[in-house]
C-alpha positions as YAML, in Angstrom:
chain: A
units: angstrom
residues:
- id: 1
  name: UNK
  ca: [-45.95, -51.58, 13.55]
- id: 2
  name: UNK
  ca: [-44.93, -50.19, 16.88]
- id: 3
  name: UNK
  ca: [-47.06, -49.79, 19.93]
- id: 4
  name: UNK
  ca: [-47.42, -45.77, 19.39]
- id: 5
  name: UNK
  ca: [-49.12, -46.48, 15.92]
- id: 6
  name: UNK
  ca: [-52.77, -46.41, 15.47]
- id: 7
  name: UNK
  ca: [-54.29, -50.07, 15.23]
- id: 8
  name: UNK
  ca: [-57.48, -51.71, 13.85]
- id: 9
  name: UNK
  ca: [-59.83, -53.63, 16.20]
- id: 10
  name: UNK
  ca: [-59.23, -57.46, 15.31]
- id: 11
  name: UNK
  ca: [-56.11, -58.00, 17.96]
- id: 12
  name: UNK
  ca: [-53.04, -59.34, 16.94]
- id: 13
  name: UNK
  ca: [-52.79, -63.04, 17.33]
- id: 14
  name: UNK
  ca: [-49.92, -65.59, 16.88]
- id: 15
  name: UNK
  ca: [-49.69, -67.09, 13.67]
- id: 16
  name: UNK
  ca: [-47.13, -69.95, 15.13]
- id: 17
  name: UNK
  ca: [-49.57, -71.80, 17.39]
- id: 18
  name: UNK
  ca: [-52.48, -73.90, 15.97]
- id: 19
  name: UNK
  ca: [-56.06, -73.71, 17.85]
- id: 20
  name: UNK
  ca: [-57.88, -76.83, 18.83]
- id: 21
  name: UNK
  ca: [-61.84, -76.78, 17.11]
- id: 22
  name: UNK
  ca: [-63.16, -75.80, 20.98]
- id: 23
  name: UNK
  ca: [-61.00, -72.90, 20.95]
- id: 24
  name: UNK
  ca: [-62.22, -71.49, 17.71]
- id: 25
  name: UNK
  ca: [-65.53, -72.26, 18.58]
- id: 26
  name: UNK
  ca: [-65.38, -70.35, 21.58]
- id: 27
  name: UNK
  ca: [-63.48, -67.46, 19.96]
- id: 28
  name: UNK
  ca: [-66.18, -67.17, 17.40]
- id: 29
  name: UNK
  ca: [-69.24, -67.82, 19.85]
- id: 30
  name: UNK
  ca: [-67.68, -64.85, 22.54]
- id: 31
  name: UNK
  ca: [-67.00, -62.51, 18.95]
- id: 32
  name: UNK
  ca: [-70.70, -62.37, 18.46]
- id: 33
  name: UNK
  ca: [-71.83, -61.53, 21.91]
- id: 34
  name: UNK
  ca: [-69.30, -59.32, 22.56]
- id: 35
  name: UNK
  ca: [-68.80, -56.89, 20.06]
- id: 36
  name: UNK
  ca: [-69.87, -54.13, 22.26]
- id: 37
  name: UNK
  ca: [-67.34, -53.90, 24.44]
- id: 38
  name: UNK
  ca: [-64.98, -54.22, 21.32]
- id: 39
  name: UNK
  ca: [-66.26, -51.23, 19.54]
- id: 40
  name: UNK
  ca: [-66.57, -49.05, 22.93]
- id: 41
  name: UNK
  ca: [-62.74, -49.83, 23.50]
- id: 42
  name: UNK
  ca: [-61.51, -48.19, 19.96]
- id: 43
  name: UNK
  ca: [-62.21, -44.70, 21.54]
- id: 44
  name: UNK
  ca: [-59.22, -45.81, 24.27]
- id: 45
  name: UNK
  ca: [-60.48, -42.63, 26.47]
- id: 46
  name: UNK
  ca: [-60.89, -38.98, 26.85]
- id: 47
  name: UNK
  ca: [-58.28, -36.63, 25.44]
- id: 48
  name: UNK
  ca: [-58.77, -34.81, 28.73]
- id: 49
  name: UNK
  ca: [-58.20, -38.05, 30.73]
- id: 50
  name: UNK
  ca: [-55.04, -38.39, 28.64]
- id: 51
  name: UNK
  ca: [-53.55, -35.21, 28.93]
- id: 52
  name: UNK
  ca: [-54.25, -35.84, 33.32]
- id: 53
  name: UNK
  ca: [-52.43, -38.70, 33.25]
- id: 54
  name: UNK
  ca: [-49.54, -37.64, 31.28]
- id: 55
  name: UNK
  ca: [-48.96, -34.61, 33.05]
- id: 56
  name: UNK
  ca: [-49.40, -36.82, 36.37]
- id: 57
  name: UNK
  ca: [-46.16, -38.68, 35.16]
- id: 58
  name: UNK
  ca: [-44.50, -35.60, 33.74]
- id: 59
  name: UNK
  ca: [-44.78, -36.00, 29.85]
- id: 60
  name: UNK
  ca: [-45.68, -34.10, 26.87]
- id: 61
  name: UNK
  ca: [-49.31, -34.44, 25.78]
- id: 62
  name: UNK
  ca: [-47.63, -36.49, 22.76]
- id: 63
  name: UNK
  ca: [-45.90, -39.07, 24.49]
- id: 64
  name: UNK
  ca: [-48.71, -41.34, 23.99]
- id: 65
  name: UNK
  ca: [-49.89, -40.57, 20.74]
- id: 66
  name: UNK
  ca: [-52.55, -43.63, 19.85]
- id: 67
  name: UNK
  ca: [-54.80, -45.33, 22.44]
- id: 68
  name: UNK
  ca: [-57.58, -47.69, 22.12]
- id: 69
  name: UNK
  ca: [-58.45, -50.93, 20.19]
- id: 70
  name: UNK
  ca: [-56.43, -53.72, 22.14]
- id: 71
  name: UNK
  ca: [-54.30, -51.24, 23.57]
- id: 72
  name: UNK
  ca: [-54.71, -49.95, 26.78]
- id: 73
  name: UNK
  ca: [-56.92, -46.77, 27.52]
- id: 74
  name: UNK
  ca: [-56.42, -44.26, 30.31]
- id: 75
  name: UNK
  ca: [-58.06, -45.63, 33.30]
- id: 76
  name: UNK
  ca: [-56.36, -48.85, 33.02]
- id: 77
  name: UNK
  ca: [-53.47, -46.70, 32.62]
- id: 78
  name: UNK
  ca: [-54.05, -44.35, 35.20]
- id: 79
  name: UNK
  ca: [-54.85, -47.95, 37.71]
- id: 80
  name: UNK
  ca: [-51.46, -48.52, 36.99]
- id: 81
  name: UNK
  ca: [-50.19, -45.13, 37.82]
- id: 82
  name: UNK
  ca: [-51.96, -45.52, 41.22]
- id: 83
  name: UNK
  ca: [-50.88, -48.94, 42.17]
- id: 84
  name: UNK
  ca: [-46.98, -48.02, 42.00]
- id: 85
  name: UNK
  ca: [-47.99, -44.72, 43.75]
- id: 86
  name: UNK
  ca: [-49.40, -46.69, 46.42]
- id: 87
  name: UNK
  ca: [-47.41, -49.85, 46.56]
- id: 88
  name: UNK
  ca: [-43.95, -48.51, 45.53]
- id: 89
  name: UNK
  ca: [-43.46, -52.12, 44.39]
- id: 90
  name: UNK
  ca: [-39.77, -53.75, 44.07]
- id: 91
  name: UNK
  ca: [-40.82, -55.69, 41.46]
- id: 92
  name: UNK
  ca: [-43.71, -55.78, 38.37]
- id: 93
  name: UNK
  ca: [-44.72, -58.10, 36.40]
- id: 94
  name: UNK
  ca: [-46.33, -57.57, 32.88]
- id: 95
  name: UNK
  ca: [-47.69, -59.36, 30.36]
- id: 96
  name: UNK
  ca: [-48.18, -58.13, 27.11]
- id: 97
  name: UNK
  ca: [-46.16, -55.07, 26.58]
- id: 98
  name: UNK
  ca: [-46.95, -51.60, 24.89]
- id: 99
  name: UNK
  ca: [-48.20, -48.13, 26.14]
- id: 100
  name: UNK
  ca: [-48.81, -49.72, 29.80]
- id: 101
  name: UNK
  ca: [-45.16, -50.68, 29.66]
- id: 102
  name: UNK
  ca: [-44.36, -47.08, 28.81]
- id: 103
  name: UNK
  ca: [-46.07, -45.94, 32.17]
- id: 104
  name: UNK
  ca: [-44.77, -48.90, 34.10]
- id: 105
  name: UNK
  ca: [-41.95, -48.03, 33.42]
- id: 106
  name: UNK
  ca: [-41.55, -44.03, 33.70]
- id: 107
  name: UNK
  ca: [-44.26, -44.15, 37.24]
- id: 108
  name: UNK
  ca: [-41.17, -46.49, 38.54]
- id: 109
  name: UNK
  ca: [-38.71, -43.86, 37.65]
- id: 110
  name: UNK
  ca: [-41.36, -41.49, 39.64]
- id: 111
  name: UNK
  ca: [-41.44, -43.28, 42.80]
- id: 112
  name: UNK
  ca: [-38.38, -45.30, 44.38]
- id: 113
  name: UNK
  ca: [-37.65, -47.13, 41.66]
- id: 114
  name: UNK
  ca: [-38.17, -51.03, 41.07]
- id: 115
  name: UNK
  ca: [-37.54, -53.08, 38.23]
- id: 116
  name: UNK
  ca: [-39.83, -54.04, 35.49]
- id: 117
  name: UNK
  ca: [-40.05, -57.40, 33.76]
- id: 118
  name: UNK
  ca: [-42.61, -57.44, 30.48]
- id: 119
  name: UNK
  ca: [-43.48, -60.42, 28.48]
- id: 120
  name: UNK
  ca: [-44.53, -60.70, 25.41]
- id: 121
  name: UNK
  ca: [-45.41, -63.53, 22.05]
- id: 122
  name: UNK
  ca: [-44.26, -60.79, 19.40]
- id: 123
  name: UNK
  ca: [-40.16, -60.73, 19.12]
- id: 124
  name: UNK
  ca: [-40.64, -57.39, 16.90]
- id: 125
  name: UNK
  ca: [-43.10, -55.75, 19.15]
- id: 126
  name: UNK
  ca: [-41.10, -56.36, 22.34]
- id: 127
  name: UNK
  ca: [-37.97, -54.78, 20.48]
- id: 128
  name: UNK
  ca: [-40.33, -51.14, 18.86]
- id: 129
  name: UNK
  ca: [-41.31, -51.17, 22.53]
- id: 130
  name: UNK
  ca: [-37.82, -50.98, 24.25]
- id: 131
  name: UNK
  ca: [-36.98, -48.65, 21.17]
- id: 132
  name: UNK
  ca: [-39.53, -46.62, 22.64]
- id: 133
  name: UNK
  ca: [-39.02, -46.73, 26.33]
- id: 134
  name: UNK
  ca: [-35.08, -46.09, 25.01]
- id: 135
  name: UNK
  ca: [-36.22, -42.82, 23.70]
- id: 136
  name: UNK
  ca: [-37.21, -41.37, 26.78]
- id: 137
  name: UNK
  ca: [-34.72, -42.46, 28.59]
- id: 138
  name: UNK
  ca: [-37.12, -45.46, 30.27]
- id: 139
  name: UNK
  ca: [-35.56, -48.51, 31.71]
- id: 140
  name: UNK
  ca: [-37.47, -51.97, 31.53]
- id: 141
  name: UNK
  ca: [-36.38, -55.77, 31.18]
- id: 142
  name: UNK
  ca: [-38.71, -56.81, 28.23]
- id: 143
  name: UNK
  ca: [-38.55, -60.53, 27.15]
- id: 144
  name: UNK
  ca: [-39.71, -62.19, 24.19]
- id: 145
  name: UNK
  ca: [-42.31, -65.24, 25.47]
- id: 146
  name: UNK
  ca: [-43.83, -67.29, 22.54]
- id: 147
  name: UNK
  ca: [-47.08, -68.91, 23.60]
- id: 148
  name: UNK
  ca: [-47.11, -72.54, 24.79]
- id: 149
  name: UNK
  ca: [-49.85, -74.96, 26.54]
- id: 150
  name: UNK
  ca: [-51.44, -73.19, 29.09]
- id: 151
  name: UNK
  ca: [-51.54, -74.87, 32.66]
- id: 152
  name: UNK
  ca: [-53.56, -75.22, 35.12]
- id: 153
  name: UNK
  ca: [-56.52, -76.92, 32.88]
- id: 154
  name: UNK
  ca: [-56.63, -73.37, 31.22]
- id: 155
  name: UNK
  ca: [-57.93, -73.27, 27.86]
- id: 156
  name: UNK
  ca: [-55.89, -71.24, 24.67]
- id: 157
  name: UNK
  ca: [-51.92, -71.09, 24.71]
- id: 158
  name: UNK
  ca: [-50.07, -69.53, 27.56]
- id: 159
  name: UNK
  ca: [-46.58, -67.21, 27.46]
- id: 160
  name: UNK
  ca: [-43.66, -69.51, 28.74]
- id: 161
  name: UNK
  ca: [-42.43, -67.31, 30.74]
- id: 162
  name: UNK
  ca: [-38.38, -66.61, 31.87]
- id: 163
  name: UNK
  ca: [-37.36, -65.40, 33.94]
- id: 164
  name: UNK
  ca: [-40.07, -64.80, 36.48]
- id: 165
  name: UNK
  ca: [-38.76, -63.36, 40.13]
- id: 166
  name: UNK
  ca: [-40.29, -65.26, 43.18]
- id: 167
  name: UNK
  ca: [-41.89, -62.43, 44.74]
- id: 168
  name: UNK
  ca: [-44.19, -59.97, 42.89]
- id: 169
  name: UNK
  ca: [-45.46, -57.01, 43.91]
- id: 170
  name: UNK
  ca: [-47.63, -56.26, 41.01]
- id: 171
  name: UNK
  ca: [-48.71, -58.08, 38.09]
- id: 172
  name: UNK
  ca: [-50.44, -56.09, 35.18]
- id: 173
  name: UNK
  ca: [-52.07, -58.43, 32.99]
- id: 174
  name: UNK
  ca: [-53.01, -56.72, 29.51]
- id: 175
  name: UNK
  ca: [-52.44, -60.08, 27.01]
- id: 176
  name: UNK
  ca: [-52.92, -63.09, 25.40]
- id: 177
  name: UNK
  ca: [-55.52, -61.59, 23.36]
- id: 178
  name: UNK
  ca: [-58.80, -62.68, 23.36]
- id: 179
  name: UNK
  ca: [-58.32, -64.29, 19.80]
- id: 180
  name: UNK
  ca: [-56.96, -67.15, 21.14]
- id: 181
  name: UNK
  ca: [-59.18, -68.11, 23.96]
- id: 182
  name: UNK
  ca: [-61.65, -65.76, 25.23]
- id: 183
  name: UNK
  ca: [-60.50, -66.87, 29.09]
- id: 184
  name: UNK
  ca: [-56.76, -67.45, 28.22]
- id: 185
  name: UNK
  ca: [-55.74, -65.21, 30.69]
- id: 186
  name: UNK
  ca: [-57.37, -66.64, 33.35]
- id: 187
  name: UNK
  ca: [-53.47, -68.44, 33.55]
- id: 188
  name: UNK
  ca: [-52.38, -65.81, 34.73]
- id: 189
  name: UNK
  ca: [-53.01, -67.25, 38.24]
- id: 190
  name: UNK
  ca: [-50.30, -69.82, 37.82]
- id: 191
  name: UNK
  ca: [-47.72, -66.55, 38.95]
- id: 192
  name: UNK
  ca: [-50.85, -65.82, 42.20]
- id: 193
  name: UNK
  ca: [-48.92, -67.55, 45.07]
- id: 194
  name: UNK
  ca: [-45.75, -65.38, 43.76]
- id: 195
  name: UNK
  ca: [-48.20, -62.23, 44.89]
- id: 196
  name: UNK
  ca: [-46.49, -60.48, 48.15]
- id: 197
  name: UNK
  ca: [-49.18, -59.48, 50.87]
- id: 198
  name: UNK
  ca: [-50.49, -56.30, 50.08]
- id: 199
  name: UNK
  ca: [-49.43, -57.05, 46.46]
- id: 200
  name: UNK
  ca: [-51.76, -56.29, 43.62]
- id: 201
  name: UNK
  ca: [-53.24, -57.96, 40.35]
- id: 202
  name: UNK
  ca: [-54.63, -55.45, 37.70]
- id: 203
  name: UNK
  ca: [-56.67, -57.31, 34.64]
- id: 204
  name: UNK
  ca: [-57.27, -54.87, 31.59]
- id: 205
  name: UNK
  ca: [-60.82, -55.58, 29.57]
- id: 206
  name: UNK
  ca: [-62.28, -57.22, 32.48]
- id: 207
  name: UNK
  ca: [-65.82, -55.77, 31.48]
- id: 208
  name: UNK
  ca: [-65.65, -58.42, 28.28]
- id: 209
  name: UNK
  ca: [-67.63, -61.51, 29.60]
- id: 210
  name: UNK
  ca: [-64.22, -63.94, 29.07]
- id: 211
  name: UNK
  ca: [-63.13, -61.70, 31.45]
- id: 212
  name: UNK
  ca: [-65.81, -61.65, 33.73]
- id: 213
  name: UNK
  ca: [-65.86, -65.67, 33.71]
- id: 214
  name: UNK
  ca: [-62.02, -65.80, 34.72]
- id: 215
  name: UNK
  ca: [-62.84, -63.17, 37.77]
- id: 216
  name: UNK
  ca: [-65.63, -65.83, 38.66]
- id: 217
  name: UNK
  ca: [-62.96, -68.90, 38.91]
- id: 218
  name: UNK
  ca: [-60.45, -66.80, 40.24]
- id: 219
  name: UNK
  ca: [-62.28, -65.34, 42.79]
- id: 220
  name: UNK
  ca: [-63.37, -68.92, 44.10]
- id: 221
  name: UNK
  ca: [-59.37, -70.36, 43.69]
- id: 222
  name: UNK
  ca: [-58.07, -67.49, 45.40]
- id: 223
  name: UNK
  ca: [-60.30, -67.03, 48.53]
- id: 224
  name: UNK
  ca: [-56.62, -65.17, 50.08]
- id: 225
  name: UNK
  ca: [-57.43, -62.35, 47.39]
- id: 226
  name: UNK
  ca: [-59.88, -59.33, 47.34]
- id: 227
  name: UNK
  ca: [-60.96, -58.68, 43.91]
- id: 228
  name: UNK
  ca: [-62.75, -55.44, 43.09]
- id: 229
  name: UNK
  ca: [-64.15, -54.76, 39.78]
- id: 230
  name: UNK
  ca: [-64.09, -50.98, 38.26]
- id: 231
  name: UNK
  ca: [-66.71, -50.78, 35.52]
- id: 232
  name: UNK
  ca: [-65.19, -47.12, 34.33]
- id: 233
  name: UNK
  ca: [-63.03, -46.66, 31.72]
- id: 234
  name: UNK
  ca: [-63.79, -48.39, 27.67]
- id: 235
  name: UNK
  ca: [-62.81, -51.92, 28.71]
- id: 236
  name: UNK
  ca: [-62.94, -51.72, 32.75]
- id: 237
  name: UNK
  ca: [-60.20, -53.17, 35.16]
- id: 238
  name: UNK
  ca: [-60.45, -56.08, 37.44]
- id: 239
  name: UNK
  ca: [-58.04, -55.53, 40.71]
- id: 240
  name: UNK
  ca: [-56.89, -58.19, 42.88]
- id: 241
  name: UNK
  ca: [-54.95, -57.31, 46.32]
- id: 242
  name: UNK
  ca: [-53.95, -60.21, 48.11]
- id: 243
  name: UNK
  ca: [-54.18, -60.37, 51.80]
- id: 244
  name: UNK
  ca: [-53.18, -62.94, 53.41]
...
């Protein structure tokens, strides 16, 4: 399976890593409150929305043929689009690769440049992704990162991740999925103080309560960061600019 494919809406997991009783407890105990927000995300977004955004970066209307499930959809897309607009960042960070690697990678190309480094547990899925970004000519560093213990007192597994560059300009955070901890990536905070001021932090699915716990705790860690929440979209997008 590639990233352009269709895909059902159970999310691809890790078969390799072995989940404590707590964790499947709390898998199954978030699955029943929030199937919602998982059926709401298969659409992945308006056709029209998808067309806008592809024509923003300059590619036919079939570049991104499948969206939705626990891929992104178009606003968290079109967040991303906007950030590097903004930021013109020297470096990005993502974890969990696919279609948002895709844009990361051609909005770069679109304005100054920068290089992309993309993490993710799936050695075959990393490679159909830099087949694709290959295709069109797309340049990104994408690593394979199998899942480990998570730090920081985090619950779940966590991607043990290298390299990682000491400054970071932004981080798009679009995986673990949920099936192995419904706040696993609230770890994603252990790569925070790597944030350069101004920098930014985009979470996909942040409207899924997991979500909305780990923008609790982070918000009271990281008192330095200003994070905004943007219900619109399927699965809505937490964004984190750090100031000082």
């Amino acid at each position: 399976m590639t990233s352009r494919e269709a895909t059902g809406l159970w999310v691809q997991s890790d078969g390799n890593i072995r989940q404590s009783l707590s964790d499947k407890i709390a898998v199954c105990a978030y699955g029943a409150i929030q199937w919602p927000w998982l059926l709401r995300s298969m659409s992945g977004g308006r056709r029209d929305h998808k067309y806008a955004l592809l024509e923003r970066l300059g590619l036919p209307h079939d570049a991104l043929p499948n969206l939705g499930s626990w891929k992104a959809d178009t606003f968290f897309l079109a967040h991303i689009c906007r950030a590097i607009e903004t930021l013109r960042p020297k470096s990005v960070v993502e974890l969990g690769c696919g279609a948002s690697t895709f844009v990361i990678g051609k909005a770069l190309m679109l304005n100054g440049g920068g290089r992309l480094l993309s993490f993710d547990q799936h050695r075959e899925f990393v490679a159909s992704t830099q087949r694709w970004l290959n295709e069109h000519q797309i340049t990104g560093d994408l690593h394979h990162a199998p899942l480990g213990p998570a730090p920081k007192d985090w619950p779940g597994h966590w991607y043990q991740l290298d390299p990682v560059p000491p400054v970071i300009d932004l981080l798009v955070i679009d995986g673990p999925p949920w099936a192995i901890h419904p706040h696993v990536r609230g770890a994603a905070e252990s790569l925070f103080n790597r944030i350069s001021i101004g920098g930014q932090v985009l979470l996909d699915d942040a409207a899924r309560p997991g979500e909305r716990v780990v923008a609790r705790r982070w918000r009271k860690n990281w008192p330095d960061f200003d994070f905004t929440f943007d219900q619109r979209g399927t699965k809505g997008t937490l964004i984190g600019t750090r100031l000082s």
